[in-house]
C-alpha positions in Angstrom: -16.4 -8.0 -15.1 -12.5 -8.7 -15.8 -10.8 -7.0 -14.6 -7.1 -7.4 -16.0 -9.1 -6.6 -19.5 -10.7 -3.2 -18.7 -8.6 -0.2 -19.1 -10.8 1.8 -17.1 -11.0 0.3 -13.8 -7.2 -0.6 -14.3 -6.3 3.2 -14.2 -9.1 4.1 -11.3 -8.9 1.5 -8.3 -12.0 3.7 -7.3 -14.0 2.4 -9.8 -13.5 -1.4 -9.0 -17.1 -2.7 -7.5 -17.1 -4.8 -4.5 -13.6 -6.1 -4.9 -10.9 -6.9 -2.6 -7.7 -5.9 -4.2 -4.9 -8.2 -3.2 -0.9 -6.4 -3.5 2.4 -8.1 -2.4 4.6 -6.1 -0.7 7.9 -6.4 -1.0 10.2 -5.6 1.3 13.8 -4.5 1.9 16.2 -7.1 3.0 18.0 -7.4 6.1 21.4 -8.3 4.5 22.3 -7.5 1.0 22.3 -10.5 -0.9 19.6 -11.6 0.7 16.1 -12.3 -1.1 13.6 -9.6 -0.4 10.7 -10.8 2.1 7.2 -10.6 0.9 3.9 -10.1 2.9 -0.1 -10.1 1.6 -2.5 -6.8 1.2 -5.7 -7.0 1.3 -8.1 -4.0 0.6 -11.9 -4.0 1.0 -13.7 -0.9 0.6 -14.2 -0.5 4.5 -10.9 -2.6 5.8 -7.4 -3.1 4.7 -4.9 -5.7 6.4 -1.4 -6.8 5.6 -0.3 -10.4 6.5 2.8 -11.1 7.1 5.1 -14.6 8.5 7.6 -13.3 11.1 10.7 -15.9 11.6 9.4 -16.9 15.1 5.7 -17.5 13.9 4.5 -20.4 12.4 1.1 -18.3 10.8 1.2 -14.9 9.5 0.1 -12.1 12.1 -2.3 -9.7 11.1 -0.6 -5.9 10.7 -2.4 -2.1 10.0 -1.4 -0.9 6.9 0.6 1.4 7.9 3.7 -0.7 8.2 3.3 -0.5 4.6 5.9 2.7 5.1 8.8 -0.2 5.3 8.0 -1.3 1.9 10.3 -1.2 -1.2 7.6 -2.0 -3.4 3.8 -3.0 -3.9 2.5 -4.7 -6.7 -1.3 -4.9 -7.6 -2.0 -8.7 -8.3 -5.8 -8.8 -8.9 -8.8 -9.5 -6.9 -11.4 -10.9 -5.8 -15.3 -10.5 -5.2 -16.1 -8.8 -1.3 -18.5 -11.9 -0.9 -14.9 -14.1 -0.4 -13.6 -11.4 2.2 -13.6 -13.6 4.9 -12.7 -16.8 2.7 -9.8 -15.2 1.9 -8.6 -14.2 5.3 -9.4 -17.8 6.4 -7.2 -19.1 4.0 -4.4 -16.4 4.6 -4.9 -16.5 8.3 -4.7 -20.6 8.2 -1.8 -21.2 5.5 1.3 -22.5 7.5 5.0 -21.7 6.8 6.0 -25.0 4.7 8.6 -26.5 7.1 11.1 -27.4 3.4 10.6 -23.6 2.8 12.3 -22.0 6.3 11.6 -18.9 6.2 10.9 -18.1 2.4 7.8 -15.5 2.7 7.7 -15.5 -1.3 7.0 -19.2 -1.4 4.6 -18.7 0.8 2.7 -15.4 -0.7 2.8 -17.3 -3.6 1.1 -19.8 -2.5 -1.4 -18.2 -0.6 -2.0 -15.9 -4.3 -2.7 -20.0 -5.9 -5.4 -20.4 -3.4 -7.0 -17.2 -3.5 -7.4 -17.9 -7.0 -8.5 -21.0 -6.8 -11.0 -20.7 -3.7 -11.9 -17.5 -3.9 -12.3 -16.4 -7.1 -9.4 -14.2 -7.6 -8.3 -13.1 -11.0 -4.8 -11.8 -11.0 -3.8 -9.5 -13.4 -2.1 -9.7 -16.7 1.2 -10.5 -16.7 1.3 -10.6 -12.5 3.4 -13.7 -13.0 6.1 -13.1 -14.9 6.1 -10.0 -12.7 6.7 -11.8 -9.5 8.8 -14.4 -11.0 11.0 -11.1 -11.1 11.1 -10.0 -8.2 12.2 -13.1 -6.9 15.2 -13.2 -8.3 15.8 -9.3 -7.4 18.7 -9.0 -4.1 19.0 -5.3 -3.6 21.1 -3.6 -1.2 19.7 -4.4 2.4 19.7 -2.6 5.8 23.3 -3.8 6.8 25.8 -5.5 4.8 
């Protein structure tokens, strides 16, 4: 089934079979002028987590999705089959902060989305890159000045 070609199941997540949907959240900056930091959701039908690099961590932690209530934005990305839900975390769970990056999150949801898709079967959605590419350059007002 493709999803980024079917209508249907793009209107009603419902309707999506065994698939865990993977989102980037974006959220709001500490300082304006400052990019926005990104984290990983990942949906199952039973279990949802949000992955996120903190500046003092070296790996992401593992947060409930409720801390999704911070969040400026979510964008749908695409999924993958159930049968790679733990794959996926693995890879998540194991994907360091790149040491040249500091503390870029996008660079490294970005790269976690390129293994997902490569490892794990994901397919993103139509027109997801061009999307994110976006986003990226986006540096919206932030919580101080």
């Amino acid at each position: 089934m493709i999803i980024a070609q079917n209508p249907e199941i793009q209107a009603d997540p419902a309707k999506r079979p065994r698939v865990t949907r993977v989102s980037v959240v974006i959220h709001t900056p500490k300082r304006t002028g400052q990019p926005c930091p990104w984290s990983l959701w990942l949906q199952s039908e039973h279990i949802s987590f949000v992955f996120e690099l903190i500046q003092e961590t070296q790996h992401p932690i593992i947060l409930p999705p409720e801390t999704m209530k911070q969040s400026r934005e979510v964008i749908d990305c695409g999924g993958f089959p159930d049968r790679d839900f733990e794959l996926g975390i693995e890879l998540i769970a194991s994907r360091p902060r790149d040491a040249n990056v500091g503390s870029d999150t996008q660079e490294w949801v970005l790269g976690c989305l390129a293994q997902l898709t490569s490892r794990c079967s994901m397919e993103l959605l139509s027109g997801v890159d061009t999307i994110l590419g976006t986003k990226r350059t986006e540096r919206p007002l932030g919580h101080e000045p």
